[in-house]
PAFI-964180 format. One line per field, with one value per residue (C-alpha): residue number from 0; residue in one letter; chain; x, y, z. Coordinates in Angstrom, 2 decimals, decimal comma. Layout:
i [NUM	...];
aa [a	...];
ch [A	...];
xx [X	...];
yy [Y	...];
zz [Z	...];
END
This chain:
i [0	1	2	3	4	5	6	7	8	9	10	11	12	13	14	15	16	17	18	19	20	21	22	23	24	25	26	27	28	29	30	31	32	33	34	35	36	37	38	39	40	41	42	43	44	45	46	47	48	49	50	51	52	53	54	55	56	57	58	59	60	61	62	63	64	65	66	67	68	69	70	71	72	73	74	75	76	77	78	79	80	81	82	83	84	85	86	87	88	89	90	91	92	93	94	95	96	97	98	99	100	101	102	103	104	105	106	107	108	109	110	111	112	113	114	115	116	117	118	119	120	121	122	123	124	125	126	127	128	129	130	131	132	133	134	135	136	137	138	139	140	141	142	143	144	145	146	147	148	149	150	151	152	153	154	155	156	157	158	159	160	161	162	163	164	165	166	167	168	169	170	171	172	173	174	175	176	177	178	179	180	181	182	183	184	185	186	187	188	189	190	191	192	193	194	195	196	197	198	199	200	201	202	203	204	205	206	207	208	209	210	211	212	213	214	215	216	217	218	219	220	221	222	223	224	225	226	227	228	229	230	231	232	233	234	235	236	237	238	239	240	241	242	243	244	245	246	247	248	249	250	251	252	253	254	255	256	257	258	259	260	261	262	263	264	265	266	267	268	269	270	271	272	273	274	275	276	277	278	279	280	281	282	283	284	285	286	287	288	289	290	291	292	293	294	295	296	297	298	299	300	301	302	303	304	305	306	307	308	309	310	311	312];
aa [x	x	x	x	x	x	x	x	x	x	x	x	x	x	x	x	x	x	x	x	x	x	x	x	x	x	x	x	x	x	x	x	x	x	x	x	x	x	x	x	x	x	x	x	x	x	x	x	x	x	x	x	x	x	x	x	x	x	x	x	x	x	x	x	x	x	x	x	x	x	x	x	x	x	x	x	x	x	x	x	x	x	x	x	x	x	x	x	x	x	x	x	x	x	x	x	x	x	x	x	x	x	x	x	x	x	x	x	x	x	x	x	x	x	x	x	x	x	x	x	x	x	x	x	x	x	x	x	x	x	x	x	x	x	x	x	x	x	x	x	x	x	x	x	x	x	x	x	x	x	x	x	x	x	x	x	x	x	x	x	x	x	x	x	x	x	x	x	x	x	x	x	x	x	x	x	x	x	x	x	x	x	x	x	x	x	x	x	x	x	x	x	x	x	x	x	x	x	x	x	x	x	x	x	x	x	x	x	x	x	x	x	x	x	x	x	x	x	x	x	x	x	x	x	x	x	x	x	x	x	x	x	x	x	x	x	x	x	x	x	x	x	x	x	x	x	x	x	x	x	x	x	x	x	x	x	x	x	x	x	x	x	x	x	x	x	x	x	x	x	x	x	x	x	x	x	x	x	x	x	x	x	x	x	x	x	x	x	x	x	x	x	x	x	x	x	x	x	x	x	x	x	x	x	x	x	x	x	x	x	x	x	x];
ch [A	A	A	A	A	A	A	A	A	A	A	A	A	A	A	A	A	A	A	A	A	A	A	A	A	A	A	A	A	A	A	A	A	A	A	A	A	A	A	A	A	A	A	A	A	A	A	A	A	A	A	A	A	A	A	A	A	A	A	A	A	A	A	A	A	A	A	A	A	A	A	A	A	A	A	A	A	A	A	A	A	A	A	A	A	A	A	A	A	A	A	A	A	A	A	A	A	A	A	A	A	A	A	A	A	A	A	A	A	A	A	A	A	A	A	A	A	A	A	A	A	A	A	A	A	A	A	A	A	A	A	A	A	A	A	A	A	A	A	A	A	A	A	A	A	A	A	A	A	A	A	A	A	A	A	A	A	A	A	A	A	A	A	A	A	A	A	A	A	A	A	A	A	A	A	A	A	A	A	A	A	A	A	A	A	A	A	A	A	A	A	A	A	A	A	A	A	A	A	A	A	A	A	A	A	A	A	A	A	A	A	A	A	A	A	A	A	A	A	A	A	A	A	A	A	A	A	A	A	A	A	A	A	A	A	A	A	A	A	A	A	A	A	A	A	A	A	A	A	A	A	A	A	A	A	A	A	A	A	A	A	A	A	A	A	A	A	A	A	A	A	A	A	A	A	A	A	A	A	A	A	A	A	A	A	A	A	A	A	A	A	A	A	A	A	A	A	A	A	A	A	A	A	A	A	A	A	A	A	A	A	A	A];
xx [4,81	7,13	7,58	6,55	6,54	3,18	2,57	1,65	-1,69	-3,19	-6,40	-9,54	-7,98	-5,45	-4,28	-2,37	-0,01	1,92	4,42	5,45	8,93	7,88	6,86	3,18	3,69	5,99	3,42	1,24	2,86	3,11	-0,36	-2,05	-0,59	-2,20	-5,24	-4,71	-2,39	-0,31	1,30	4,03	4,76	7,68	8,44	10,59	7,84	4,83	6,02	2,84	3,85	3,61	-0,49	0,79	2,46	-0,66	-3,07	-0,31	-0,08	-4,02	-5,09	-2,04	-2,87	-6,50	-6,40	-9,61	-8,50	-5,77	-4,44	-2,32	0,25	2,17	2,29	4,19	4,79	7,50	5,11	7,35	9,10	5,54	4,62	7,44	6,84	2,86	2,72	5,00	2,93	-0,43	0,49	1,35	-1,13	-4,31	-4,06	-2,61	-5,23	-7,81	-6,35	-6,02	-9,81	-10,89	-8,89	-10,29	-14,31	-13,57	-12,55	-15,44	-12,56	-12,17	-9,77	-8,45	-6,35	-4,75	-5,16	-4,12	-5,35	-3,73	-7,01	-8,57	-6,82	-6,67	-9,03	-11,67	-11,71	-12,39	-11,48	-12,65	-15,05	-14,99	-18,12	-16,31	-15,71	-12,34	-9,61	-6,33	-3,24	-0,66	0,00	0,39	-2,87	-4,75	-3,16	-4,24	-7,75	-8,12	-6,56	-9,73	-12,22	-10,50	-11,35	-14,93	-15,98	-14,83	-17,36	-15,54	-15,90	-13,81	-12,43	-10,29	-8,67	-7,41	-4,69	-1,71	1,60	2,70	5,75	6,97	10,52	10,93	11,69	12,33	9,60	9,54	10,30	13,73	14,55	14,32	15,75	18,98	18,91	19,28	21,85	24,40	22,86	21,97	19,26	16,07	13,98	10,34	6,75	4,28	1,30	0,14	-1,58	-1,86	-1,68	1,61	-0,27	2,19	2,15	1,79	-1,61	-2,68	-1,72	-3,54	-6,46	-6,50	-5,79	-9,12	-11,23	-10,33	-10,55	-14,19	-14,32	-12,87	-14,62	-18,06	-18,44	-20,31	-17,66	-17,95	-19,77	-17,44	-16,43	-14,18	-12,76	-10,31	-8,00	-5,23	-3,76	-6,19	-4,89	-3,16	-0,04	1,97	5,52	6,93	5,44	6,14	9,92	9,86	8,04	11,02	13,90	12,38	11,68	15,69	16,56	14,82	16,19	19,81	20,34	23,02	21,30	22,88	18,89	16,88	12,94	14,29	16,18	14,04	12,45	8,81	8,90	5,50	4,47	4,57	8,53	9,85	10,09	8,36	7,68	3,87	1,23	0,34	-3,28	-2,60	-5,14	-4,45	-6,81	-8,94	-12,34	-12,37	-16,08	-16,77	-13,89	-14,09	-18,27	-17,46	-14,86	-15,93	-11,96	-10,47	-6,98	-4,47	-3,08	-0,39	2,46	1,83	3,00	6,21	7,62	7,15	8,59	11,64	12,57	12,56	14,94	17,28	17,05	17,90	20,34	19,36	19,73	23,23	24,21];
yy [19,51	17,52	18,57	22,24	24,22	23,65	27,70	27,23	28,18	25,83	25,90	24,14	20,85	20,46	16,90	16,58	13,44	12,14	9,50	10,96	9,47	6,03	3,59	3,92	7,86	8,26	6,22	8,31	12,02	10,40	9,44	12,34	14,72	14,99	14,95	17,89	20,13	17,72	18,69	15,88	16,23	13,68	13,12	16,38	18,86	16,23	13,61	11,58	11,22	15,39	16,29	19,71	19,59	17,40	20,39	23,15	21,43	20,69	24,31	25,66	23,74	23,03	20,33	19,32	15,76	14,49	10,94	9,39	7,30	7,27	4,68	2,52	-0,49	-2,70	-5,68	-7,47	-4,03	-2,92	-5,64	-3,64	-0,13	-0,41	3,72	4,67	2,10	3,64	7,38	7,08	3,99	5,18	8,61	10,33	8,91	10,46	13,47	13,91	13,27	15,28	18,67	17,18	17,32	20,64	22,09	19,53	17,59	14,11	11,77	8,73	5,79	2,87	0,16	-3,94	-7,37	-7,62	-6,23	-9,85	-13,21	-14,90	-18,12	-17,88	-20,57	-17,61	-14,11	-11,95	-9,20	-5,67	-6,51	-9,47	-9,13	-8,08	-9,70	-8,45	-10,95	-8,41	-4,67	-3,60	-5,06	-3,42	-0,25	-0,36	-1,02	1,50	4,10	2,82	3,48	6,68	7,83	6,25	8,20	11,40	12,26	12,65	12,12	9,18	6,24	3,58	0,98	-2,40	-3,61	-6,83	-7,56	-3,90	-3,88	-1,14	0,21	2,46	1,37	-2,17	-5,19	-8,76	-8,73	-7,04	-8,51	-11,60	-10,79	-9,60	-12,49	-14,63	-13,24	-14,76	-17,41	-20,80	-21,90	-20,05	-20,77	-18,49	-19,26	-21,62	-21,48	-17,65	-17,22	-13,54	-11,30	-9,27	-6,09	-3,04	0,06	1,53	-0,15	0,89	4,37	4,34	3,35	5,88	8,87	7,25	7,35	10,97	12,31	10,92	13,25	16,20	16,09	16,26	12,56	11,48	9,97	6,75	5,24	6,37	3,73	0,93	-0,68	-3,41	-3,15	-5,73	-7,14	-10,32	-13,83	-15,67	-17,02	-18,20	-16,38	-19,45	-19,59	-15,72	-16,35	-18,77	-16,48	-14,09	-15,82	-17,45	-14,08	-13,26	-15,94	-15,37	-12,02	-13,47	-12,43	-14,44	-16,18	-18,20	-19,29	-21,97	-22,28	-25,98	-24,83	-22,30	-24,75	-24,37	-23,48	-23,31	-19,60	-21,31	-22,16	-19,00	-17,27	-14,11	-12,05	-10,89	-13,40	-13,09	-14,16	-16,69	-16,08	-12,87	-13,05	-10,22	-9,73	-6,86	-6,99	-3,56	-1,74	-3,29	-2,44	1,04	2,28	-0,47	-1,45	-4,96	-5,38	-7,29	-10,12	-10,08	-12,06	-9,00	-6,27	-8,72	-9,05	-5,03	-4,09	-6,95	-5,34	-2,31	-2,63	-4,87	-2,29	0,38	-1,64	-0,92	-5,42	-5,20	-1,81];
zz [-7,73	-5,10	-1,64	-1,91	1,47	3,11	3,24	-0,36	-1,58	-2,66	-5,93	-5,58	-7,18	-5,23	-3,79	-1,00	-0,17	2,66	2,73	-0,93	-0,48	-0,09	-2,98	-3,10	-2,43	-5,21	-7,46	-6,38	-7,35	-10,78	-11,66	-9,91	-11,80	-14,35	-12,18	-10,33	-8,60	-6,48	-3,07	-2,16	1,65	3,23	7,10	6,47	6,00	7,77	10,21	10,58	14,10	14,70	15,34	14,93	11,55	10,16	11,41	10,20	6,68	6,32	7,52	5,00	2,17	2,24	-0,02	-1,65	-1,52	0,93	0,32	3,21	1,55	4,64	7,32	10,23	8,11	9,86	11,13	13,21	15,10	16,16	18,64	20,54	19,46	19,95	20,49	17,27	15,21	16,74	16,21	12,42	11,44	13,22	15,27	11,82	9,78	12,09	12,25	8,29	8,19	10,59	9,21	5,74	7,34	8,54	4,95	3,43	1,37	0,26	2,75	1,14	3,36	2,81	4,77	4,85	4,54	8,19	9,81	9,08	10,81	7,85	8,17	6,31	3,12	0,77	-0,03	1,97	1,08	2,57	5,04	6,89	10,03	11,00	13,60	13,29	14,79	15,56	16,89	13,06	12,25	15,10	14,39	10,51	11,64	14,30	11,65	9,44	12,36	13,02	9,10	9,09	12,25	11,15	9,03	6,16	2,93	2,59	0,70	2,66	-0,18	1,46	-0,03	-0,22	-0,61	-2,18	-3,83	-6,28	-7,09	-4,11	-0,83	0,75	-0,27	-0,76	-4,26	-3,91	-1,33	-2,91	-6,14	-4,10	-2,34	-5,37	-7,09	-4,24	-2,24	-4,17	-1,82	0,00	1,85	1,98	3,51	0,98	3,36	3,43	0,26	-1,09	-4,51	-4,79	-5,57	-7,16	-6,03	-9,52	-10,01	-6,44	-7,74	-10,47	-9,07	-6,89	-9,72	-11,69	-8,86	-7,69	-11,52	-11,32	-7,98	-9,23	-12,77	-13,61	-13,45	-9,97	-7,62	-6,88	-3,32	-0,31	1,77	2,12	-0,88	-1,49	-4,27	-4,97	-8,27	-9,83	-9,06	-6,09	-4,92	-2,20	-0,60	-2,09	-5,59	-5,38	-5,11	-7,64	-10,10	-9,11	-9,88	-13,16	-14,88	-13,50	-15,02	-18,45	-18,64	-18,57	-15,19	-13,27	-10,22	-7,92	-6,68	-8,93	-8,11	-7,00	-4,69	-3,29	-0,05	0,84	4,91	7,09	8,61	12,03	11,05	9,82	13,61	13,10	15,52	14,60	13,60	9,73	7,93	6,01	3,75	2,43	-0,57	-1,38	-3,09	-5,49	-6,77	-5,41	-6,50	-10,24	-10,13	-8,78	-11,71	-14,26	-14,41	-14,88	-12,58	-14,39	-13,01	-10,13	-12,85	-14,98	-12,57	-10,59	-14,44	-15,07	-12,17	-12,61	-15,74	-15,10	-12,12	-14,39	-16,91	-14,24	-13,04	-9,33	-8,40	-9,28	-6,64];
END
């Protein structure tokens, strides 16, 4: 069910998500449903930045899980619009979970790898202390407070370096990029695992079946959840426009030519971790699941915008 009008009325498994429009929301409608009744709610009918249409849709729907796909994710723009960047990432959030205490449902948020500053040796484990570098990083974090002191019911899933087939990421961006301009050049020191948004998803639909069924739900808290393996921006790229390249794709790019460039050089606005690695011990204990390794889900999600032809538009 996509984008019904929040008057709806909603059964006792229904699942409410915002942000449906964007790539881990539109994961997200697909493996919930056959989980439960799904809701889908865009900026249309539940602008995360409107405290009135979150309480209107909540108090309409009364979900018995809400998941908040949505979020302010343009890092650099932030350190500028600090206010637009808090509303959605961490007043919204709070919001959500305090409509979902009041009807005693189950919240679950998304948050980043951003809320940590990136130099510790060693991936970092839900319990580390956190230090965000920029506005978008702060904002994340605060929208995790914001959940935690609620009171509800709750399950906040860090995450990396989404990409999917929806909406603007690294890994079309890159592909594009290749198919006209012979050389790139892309960070080698931030080290991360290119996490898709379908295996976020359906991590998310397995641990909210075990809610909904007769199965015990698994610990709430924070959890972080990213694809198995790590790479660099730069060994990312390369990745990219080898499996282009296998696939007969005509790229102007090589990995040769693709030049290995220091964060500190690349000019960005907002500070980045640059180690983005995350420890998944809890999640993988918690559902008994394996994650398959980050190569697995950049080469699924390759072909199946080749095969779609949606590189070439």
């Amino acid at each position: 069910m996509r984008d019904r009008d929040p008057g709806f009325s909603a059964g006792s498994d229904t699942i409410l998500v915002t942000g449906a429009r964007g790539q881990l929301g539109a994961e997200l409608c697909r493996s919930l449903s056959v989980v439960g009744r799904v809701v889908a709610v865009g900026r249309d009918t539940c602008d995360l930045a409107s405290a009135d249409q979150i309480v209107t849709t909540m108090r309409s729907v009364k979900p018995r899980v809400v998941i908040n796909a949505g979020g302010y994710t343009a890092v650099d723009l932030a350190e500028t619009e600090v206010d637009a960047a808090r509303a959605i990432n961490a007043v919204a959030p709070g919001l959500l979970a305090a409509e979902a205490k009041a009807l005693g449902s189950l919240m679950v948020h998304y948050s980043t790898d951003y809320v940590f500053d990136g130099a510790s040796e060693v991936a970092y484990v839900e319990d580390d202390a956190t230090s965000p570098l920029s506005v978008y990083g702060r904002s994340k974090l605060d929208g995790e407070i914001a959940v935690r002191d609620s009171g509800a019911d709750h399950w906040v899933f860090r995450t990396s370096w989404v990409f999917g087939l929806q909406g603007a990421n690294f890994l079309k961006s890159i592909a594009r990029a290749a198919l006209t301009r012979p050389t790139l050049s892309v960070v080698s020191d931030q080290i991360g695992a290119p996490t898709p948004a379908a295996l976020l998803a359906d991590v998310t639909a397995l641990a909210v079946r075990g809610y909904l069924g007769a199965a015990s739900p698994m610990p709430y808290g924070v959890y972080h959840v990213a694809a198995a393996g790590e790479t660099s921006w730069h060994q990312y790229a390369c990745r990219i426009v080898e499996t282009l390249a296998r696939a007969g794709v005509p790229v102007a790019a090589s990995p040769e030519r693709i030049a290995p460039i220091a964060a500190a050089d690349y000019g960005s606005r907002a500070a980045r971790p640059l180690n983005s690695r995350l420890d998944t011990s809890r999640l993988r204990a918690a559902l008994g699941v394996d994650l398959p390794d980050w190569r697995d889900g950049v080469d699924r999600v390759l072909a199946q915008l080749i095969e779609g032809r949606q590189l070439f538009g």
